[in-house]
C-alpha positions as semicolon CSV with decimal commas, in nm:
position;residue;x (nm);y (nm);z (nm)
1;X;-2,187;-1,319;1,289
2;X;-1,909;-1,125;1,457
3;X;-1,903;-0,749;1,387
4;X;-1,536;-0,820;1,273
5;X;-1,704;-1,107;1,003
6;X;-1,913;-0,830;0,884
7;X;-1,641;-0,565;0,751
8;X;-1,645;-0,540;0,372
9;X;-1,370;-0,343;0,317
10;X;-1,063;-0,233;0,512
11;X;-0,877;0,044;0,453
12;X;-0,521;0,095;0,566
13;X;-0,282;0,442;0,553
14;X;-0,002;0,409;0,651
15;X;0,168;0,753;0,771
16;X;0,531;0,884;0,860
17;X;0,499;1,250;0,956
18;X;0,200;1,340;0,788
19;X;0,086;1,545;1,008
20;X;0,006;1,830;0,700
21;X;-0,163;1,538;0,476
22;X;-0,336;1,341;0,710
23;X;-0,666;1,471;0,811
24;X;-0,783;1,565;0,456
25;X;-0,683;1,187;0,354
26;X;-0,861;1,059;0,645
27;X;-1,169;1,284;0,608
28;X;-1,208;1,207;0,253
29;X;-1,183;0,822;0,263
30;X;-1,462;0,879;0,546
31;X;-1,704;1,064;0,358
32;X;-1,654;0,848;0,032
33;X;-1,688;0,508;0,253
34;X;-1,962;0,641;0,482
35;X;-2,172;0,657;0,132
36;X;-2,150;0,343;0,041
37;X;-2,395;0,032;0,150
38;X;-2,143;-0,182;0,255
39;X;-1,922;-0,227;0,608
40;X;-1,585;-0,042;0,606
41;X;-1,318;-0,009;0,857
42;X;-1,029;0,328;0,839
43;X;-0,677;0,197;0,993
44;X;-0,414;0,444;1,010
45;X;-0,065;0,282;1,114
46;X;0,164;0,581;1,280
47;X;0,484;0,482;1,162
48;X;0,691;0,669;1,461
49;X;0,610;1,028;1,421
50;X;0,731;1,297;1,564
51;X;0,505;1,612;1,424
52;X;0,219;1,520;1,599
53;X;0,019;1,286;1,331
54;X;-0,088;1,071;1,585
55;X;-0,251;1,381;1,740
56;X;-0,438;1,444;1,436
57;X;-0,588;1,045;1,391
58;X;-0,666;1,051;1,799
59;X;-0,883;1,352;1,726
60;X;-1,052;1,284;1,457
61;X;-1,127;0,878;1,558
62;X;-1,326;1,052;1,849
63;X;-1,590;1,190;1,588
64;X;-1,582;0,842;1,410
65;X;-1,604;0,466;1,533
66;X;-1,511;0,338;1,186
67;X;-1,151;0,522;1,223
68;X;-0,880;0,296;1,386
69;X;-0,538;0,452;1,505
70;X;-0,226;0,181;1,537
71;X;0,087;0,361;1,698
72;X;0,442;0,272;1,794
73;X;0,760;0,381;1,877
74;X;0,997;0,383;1,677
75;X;0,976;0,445;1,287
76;X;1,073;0,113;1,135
77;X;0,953;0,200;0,748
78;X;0,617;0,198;0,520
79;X;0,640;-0,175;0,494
80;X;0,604;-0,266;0,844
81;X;0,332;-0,005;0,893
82;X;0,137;-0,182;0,588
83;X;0,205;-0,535;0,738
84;X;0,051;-0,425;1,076
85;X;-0,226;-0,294;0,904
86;X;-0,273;-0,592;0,711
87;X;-0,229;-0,834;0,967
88;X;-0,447;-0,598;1,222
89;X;-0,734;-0,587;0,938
90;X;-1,063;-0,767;0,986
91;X;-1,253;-0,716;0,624
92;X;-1,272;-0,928;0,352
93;X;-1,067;-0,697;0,113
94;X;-0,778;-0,504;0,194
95;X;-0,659;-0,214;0,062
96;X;-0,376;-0,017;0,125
97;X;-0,341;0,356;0,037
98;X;-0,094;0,692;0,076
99;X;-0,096;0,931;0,328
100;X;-0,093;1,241;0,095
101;X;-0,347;1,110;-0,107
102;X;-0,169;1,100;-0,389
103;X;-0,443;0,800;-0,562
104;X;-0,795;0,926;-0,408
105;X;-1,008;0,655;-0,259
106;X;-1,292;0,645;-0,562
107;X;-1,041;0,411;-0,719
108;X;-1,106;0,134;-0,509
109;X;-1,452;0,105;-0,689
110;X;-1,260;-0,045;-1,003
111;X;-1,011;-0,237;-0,804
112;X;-1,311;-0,403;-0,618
113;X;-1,463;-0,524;-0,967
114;X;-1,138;-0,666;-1,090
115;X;-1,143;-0,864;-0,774
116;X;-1,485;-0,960;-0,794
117;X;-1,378;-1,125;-1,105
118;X;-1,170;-1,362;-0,998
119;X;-0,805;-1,219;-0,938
120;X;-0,638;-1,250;-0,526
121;X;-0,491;-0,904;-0,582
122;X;-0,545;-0,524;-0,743
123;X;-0,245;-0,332;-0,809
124;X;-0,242;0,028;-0,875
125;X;-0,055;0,113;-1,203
126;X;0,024;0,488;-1,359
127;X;0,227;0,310;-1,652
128;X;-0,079;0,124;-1,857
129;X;-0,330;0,243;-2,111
130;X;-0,647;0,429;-1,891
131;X;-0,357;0,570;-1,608
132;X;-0,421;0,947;-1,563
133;X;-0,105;1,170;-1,416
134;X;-0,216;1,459;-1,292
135;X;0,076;1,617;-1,176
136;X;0,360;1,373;-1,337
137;X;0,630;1,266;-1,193
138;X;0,970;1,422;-1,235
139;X;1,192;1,291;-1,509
140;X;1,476;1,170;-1,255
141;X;1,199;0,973;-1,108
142;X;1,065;0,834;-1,376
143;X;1,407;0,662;-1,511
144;X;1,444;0,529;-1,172
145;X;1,136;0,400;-1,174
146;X;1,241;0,241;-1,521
147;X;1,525;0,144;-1,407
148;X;1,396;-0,036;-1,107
149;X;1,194;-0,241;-1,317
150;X;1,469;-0,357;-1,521
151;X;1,638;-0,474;-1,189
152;X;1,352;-0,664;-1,084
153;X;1,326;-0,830;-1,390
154;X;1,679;-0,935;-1,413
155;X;1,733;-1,042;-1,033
156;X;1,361;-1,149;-0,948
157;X;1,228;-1,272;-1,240
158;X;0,965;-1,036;-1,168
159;X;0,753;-0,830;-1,403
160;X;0,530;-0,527;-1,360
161;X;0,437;-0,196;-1,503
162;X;0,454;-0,031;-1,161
163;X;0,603;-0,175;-0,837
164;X;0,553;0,106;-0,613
165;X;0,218;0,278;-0,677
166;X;0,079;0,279;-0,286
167;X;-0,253;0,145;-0,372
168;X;-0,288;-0,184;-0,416
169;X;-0,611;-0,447;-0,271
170;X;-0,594;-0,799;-0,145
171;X;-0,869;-1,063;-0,102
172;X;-0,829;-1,153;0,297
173;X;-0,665;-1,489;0,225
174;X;-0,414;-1,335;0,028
175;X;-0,335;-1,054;0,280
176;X;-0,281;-1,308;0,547
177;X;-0,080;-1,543;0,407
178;X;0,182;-1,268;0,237
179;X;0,211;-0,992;0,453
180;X;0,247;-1,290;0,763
181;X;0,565;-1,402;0,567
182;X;0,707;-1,063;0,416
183;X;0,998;-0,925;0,529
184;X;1,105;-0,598;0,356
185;X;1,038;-0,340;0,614
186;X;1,092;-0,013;0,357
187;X;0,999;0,076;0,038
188;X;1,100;-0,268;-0,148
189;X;0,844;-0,415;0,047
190;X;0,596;-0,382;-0,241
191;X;0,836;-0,593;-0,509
192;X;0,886;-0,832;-0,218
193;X;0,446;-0,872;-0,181
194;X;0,472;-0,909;-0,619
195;X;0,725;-1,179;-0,596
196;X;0,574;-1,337;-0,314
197;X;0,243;-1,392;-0,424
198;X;0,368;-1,481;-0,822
199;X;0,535;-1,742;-0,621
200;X;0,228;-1,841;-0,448
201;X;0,003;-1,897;-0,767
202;X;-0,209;-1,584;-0,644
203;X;-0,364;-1,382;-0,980
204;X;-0,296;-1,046;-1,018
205;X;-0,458;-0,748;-1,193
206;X;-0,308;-0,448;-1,242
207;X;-0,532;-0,181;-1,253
208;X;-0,482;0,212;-1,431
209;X;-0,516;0,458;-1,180
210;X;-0,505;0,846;-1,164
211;X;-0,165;0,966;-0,963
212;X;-0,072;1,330;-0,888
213;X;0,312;1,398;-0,772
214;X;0,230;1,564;-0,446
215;X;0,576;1,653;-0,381
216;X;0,515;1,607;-0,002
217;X;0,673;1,211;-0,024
218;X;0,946;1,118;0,192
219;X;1,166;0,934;-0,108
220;X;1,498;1,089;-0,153
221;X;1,579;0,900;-0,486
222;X;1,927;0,828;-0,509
223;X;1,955;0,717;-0,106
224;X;1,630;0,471;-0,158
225;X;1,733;0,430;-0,529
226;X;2,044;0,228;-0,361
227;X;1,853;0,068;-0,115
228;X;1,580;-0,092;-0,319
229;X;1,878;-0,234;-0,533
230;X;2,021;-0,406;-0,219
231;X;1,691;-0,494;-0,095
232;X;1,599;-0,678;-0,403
233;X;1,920;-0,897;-0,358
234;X;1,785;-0,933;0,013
235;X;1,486;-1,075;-0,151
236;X;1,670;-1,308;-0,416
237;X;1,902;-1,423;-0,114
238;X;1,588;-1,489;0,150
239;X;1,399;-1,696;-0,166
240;X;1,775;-1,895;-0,158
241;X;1,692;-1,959;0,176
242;X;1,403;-2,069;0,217
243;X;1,205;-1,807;0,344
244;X;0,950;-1,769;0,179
245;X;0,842;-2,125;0,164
């Protein structure tokens, strides 16, 4: 057996000047991994920075052979960075998490049991019974969020507590066959991953996790508010089309 064969768990962040965020993120997810008794691998995907968080990753993967540092030029959006990850990845589960550490890595522990059970895929949720908000969102946020859902429900057919929680877990097979086929490059990518894998048959958990507002994300509501809206009819006109078949 390869070494690759061998990786339980991989871990990807991926990170758009997060150059304040990213070494306590990276540290943690160390320590809590390096305590476990099973194979993990870190992957951070440097989105196109430009405030030196590759700097931080290079550093830091020196004092660690488990950390992993994918870099490119230039920024193309979260959901490319996630799909290199993804696609990059060698373990048999998949997880992908935020830069600023908004859901902490000790989550994964229940995500891995709902997957053990039987379900292809672990979404994060803060909107079901058991979620714990630390630091809650905003209230502009929070009807946008609603809002959003309505959307996807009317133009996707689509239903889900929470879309855009950045922690969500993938059995291998499932992370190779969506993320080779998605398309959204930007923050619809996660409705586009839902809709994709409802249309592939794959079973989905969603699972409560604890969420603190940070305040440190990159989302300017109304600007992405717009541009989620236009990429869900991206995604209802590429299903037209035949791409995702």
């Amino acid at each position: 057996m390869s070494e690759a064969d061998s990786i339980y768990i991989s871990v990807i962040i991926p990170a758009y000047n997060e150059k304040a965020n990213i070494g306590p993120t990276v540290k943690e997810v160390l320590n809590y991994l390096s305590a476990k008794d099973y194979s993990y691998e870190l992957i951070v995907v440097d989105d196109g920075s430009r405030d030196g968080t590759k700097d931080v990753v290079n550093k830091l993967a020196q004092e660690n052979k488990n950390l992993k540092l994918v870099s490119y030029l230039p920024n193309r959006g979260k959901g490319y960075a996630v799909k290199r990850g993804m696609l990059g990845a060698s373990g048999k589960w998949r997880l992908f998490m935020d830069a600023d550490n908004s859901t902490k890595i000790c989550e994964v522990d229940n995500f891995l049991k709902a997957l053990e059970t039987g379900f292809d895929i672990a979404i994060g949720s803060r909107r079901i019974e058991g979620a714990k908000l630390t630091v809650p969102q905003p209230l502009h946020r929070r009807l946008l969020g609603w809002a959003y859902r309505l959307f996807c429900a009317t133009l996707l057919g689509t239903k889900a507590s929470d879309y855009n929680c950045g922690f969500k877990l993938f059995y291998k097979d499932a992370a190779q066959r969506i993320f080779s086929k998605i398309r959204m490059e930007r923050w619809s990518f996660d409705t586009e991953i839902i809709f994709f894998a409802k249309k592939l048959g794959y079973k989905i958990k969603e699972v409560p996790v604890s969420w603190e507002f940070t305040g440190t994300s990159a989302v300017r509501p109304i600007r992405d508010g717009i541009r989620s809206y236009m990429d869900l009819l991206r995604i209802r006109e590429n299903e037209r089309d035949g791409l995702y078949s």
